[in-house]
N, C-alpha and C positions, 0 to 999 in steps of 0.2 A: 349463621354459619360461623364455626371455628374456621381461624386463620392463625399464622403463627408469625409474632411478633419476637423477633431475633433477641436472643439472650445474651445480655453484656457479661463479658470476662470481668469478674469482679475483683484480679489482680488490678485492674485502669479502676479509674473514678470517672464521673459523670462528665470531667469538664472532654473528654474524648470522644465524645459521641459530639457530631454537629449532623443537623439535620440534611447536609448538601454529601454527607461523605458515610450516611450510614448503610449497615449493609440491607441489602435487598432481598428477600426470601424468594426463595425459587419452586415453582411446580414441577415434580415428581419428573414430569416429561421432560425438562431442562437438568436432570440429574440422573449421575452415571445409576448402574441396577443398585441397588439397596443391600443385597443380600453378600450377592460378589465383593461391593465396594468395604461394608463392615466385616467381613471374615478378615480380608487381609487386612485392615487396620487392628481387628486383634492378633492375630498374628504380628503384627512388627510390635505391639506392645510386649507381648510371650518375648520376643526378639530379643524389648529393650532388658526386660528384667531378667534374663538368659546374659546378657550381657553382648549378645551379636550384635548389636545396630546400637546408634546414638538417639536419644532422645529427641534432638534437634532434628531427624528426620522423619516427627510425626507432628513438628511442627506449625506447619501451615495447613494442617488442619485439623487442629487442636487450640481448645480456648489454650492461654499462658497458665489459669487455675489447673487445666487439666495435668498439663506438663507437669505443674510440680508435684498434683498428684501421683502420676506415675516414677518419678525419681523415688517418692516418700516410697509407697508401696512397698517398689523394686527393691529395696535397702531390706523390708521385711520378710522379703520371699526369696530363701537362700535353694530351692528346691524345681525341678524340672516340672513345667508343667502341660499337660496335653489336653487339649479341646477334649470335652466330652459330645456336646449339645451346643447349638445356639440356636435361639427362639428369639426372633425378628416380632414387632407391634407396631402400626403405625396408629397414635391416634388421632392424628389430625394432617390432613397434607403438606407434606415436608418437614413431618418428626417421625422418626425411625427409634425406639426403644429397644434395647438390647440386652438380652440376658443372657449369659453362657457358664455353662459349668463346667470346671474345670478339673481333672483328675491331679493334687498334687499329692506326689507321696499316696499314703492310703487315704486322703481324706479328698472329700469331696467339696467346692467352695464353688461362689456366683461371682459373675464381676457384672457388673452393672452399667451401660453404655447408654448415652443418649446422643446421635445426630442430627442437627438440623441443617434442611438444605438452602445455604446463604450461597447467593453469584454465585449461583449455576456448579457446588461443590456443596460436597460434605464437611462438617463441622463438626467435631468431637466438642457437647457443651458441660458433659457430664462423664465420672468413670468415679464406679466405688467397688472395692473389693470387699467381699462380706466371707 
């Protein structure tokens, strides 16, 4: 049986993980709906790179790698952009894969989202814009 072993932000090093204070993955049933929860987390990302909302309010549940991901991004998408699609995959209980495409301008692009569910919350471990 797959189980999912929590993915270290690889802004820290190793000496940050201690075995008394790591995080704990969670079962589907101990986490908000999946679907609900990653829409508006891409929404407040659209937000950040729109420029309405701060970055530090996606935060706490967000690795520190992903934040600076989305600063970098945001810097390169000077343009409005509107959900087209999002298509949800879980492969293993409490990973949530995320694909959405996105209308900007006339061109069409994916962003790439992965959650996993640490203490009983969602955890943005991954975000690439293609």
């Amino acid at each position: 049986k797959l189980y999912l072993i929590p993915t270290h932000d690889s802004e820290f090093g190793p000496e940050w993980f201690h075995p008394n204070f790591s995080p704990i993955p969670s079962p589907l049933s101990e986490l908000p709906d999946s679907f609900i929860w990653s829409k508006s987390f891409i929404i407040a990302v659209l937000e950040v790179w729109a420029g309405r909302r701060s970055v530090m309010q996606l935060a706490k549940n967000s690795h520190r790698s992903v934040i600076s991901k989305i600063i970098s991004q945001g810097k390169m998408l000077n343009e409005v952009c509107q959900i087209r699609r999002i298509y949800l995959t879980q492969p293993i209980e409490g990973v949530i894969e995320t694909t959405v495409t996105l209308s900007i301008k006339n061109r069409v692009r994916s962003l790439i989202l992965r959650f996993e569910g640490i203490d009983k919350k969602w955890i943005c471990t991954e975000l690439r814009l293609l």
